[in-house]
C-alpha positions as CSV (number, residue, x, y, z in Angstrom):
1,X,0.0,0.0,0.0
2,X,1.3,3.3,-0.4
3,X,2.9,5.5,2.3
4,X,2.8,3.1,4.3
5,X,5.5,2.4,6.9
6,X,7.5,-0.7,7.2
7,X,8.8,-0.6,10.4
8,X,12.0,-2.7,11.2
9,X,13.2,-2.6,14.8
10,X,17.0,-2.6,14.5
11,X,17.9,-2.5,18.2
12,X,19.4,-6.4,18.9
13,X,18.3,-6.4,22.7
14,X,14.5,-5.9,21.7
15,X,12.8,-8.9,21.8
16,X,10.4,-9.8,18.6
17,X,6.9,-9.3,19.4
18,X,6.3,-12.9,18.0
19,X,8.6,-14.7,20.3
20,X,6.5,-13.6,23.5
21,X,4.3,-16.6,24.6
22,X,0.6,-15.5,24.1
23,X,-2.3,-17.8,25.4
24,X,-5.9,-17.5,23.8
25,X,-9.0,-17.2,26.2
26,X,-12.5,-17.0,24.7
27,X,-15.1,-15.9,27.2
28,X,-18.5,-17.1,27.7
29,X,-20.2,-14.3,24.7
30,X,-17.6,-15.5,22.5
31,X,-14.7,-12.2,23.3
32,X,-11.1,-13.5,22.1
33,X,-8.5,-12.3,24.5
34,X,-4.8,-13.3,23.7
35,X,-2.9,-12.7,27.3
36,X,0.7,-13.0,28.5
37,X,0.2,-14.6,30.9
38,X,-1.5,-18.5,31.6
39,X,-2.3,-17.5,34.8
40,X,-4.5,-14.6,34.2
41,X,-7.4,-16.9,32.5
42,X,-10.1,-16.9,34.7
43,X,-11.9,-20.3,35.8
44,X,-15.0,-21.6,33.0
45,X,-17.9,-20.2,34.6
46,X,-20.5,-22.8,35.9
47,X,-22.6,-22.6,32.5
48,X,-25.7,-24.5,33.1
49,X,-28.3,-23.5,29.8
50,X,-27.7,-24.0,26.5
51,X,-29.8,-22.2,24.0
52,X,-30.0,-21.3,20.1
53,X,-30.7,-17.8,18.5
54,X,-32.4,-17.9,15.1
55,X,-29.2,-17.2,13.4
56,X,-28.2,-20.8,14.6
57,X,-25.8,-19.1,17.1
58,X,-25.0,-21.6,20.7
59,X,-24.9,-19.7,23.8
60,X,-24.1,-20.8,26.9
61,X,-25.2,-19.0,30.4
62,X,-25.0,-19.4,34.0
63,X,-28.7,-18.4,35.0
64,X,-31.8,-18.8,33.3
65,X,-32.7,-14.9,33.4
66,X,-30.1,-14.1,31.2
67,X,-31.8,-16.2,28.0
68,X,-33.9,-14.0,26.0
69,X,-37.8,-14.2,26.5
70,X,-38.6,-15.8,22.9
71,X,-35.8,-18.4,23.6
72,X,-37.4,-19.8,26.9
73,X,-39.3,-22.2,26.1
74,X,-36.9,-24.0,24.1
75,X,-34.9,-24.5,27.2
76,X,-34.1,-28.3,27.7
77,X,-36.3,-29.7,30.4
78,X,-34.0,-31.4,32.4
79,X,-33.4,-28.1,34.6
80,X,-34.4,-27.6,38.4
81,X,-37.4,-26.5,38.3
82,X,-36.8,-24.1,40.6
83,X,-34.8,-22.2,38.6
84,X,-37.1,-22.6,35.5
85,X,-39.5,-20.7,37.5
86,X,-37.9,-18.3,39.2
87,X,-39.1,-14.7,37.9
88,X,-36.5,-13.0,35.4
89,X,-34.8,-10.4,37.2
90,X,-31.4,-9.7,35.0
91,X,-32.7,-8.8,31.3
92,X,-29.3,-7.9,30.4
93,X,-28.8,-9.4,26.9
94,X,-26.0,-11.7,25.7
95,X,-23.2,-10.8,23.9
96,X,-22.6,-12.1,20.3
97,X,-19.6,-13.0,19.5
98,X,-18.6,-10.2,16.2
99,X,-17.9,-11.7,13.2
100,X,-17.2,-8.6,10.8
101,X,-15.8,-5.4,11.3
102,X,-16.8,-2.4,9.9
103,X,-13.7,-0.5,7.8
104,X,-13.1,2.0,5.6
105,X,-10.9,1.9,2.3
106,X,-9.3,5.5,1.4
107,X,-7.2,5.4,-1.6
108,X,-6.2,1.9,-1.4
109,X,-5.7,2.3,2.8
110,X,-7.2,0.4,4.8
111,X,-8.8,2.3,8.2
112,X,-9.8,-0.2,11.1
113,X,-11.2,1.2,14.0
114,X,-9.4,0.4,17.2
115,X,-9.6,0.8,20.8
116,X,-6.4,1.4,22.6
117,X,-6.3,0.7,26.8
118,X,-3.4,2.2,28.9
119,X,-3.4,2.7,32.8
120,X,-7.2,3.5,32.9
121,X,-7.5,5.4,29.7
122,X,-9.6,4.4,27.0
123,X,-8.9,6.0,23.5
124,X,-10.8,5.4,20.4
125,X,-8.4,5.3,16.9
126,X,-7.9,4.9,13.2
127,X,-5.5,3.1,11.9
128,X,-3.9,1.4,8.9
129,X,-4.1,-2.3,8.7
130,X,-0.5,-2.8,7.2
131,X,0.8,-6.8,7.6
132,X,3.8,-5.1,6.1
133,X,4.5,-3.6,9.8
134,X,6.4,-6.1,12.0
135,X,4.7,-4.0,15.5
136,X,1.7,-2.0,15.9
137,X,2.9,2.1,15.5
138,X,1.8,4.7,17.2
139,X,2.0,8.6,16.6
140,X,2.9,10.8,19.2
141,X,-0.8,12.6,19.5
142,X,-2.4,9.1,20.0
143,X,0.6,8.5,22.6
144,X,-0.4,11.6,24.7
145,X,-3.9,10.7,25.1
146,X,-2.6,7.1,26.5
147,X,-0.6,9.0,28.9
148,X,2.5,6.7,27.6
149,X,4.7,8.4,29.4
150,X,4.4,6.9,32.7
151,X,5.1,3.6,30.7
152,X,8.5,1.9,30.7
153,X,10.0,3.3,27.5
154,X,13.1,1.4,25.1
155,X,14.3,3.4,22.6
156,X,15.0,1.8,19.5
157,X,15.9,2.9,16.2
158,X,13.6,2.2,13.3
159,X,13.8,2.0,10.0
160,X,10.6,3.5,7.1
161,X,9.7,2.9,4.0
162,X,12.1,4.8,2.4
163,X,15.3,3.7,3.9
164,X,15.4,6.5,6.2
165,X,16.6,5.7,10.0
166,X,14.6,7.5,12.8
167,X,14.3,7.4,16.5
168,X,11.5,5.7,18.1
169,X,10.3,4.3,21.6
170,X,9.3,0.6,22.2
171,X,6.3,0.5,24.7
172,X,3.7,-1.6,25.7
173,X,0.1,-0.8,26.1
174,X,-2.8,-2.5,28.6
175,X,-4.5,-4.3,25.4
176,X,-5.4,-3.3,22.1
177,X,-8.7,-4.3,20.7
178,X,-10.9,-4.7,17.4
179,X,-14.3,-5.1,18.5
180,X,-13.9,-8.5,20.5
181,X,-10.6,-9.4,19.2
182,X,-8.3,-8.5,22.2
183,X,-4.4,-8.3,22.7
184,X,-3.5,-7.4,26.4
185,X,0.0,-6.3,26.9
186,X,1.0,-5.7,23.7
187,X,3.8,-4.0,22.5
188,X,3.6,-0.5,20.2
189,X,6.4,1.6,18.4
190,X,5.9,5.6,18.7
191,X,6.5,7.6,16.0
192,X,6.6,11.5,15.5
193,X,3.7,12.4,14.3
194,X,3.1,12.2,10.2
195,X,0.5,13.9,8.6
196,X,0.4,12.8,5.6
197,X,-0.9,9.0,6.9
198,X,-4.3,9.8,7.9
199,X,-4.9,8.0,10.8
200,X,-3.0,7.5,14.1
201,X,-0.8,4.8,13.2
202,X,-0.4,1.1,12.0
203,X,-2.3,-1.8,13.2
204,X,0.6,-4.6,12.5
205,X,1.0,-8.0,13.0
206,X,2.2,-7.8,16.2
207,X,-1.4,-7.8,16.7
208,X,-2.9,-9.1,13.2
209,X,-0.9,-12.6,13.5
210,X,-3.3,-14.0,16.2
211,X,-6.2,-13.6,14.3
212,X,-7.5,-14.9,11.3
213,X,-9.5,-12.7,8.6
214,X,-9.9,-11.7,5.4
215,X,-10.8,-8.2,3.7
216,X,-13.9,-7.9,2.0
217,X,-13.3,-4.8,-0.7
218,X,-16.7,-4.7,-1.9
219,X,-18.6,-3.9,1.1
220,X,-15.7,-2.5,3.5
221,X,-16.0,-5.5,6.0
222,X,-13.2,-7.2,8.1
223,X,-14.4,-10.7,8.3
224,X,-13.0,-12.8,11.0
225,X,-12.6,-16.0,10.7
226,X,-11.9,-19.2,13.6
227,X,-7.8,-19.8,13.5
């Protein structure tokens, strides 16, 4: 794609983003969450009803007040009957699991929403999908409003499109996210700012490697598909 930054970490003691151990947890509505750590995955919750949507979706849930009204009755009858009974009191609805993501194509750029989490903040972005990009970059506008610098901070040198050498920090961030596709502690490169990209930065495959998708043109999806 044009202008679009390759970036190449030259700095020996940085580790490569894809030799960090990653473990996958899906939770029960069907959110991806790749974490750093085995031990962070929470226990299965006790999941005790099973029903269908009339997309053909499977759900799972731990209480019977959580299944939506129309989808009662089709609850297997093998339940206390107790708790078949018991009035609804929780009509908070299940997730769905998201299967496309909405983009936007801009002379031949692709422009993927993302939500970026740092040390409490929560900040909304655009950014280039670019598998060309070894890590995720950041520019330095989208780094203020994380408040990155309270984080630990490497400086690297980096390497653009054009040959050019330039001096960068290597960072990490709480978790990146694409609607329910979710990286926690994932590493970013900032970058002084550019404005001739259009967007905040590069969504790389430091974060598009764990997932699976492909891009439909036509009608300006993401679709994800199971890896």
């Amino acid at each position: 794609m044009r202008h679009i930054l390759c970036i190449i970490i030259l700095l020996a003691l940085v580790t490569s983003p894809s030799a960090q151990e990653y473990f996958k947890y899906t939770d029960p509505n069907g959110f991806e969450y790749w974490l750093d750590d085995k031990s962070k995955i929470p226990p299965p919750p006790p999941v005790k009803y099973k029903y269908e949507d009339k997309n053909g979706l499977t759900f799972w849930v731990d209480d019977v007040a959580k299944i939506p009204v129309e989808y009662r009755s089709k609850v297997p009858e093998n339940r206390d009957s107790a708790e078949k009974t018991k009035a609804p009191v929780d009509q908070s609805r299940v997730e769905k699991r998201q299967y496309v993501t909405r983009i936007s194509i801009d002379n031949n750029q692709i422009i993927v929403p993302v939500v970026f989490k740092n040390k409490g903040r929560r900040v909304k972005a655009r950014m280039i999908l670019d598998t060309g990009a070894s890590v995720t970059t950041i520019y330095s506008a989208l780094a203020a409003k994380l408040n990155l610098k309270k984080n630990k901070l490497t400086n690297v040198r980096s390497v653009v499109a054009n040959g050019a050498a330039t001096d960068t920090l290597l960072t990490k961030v709480d978790s990146i996210e694409v609607d329910d596709k979710i990286l926690a502690n994932s590493e970013v490169v900032v970058m002084p700012a550019s404005n001739s990209i259009g967007a905040d930065g590069l969504l790389g495959n430091s974060f598009l490697h764990f997932f699976n998708f492909t891009i439909d043109y036509e009608k300006q999806l993401l679709r994800w598909n199971e890896k």
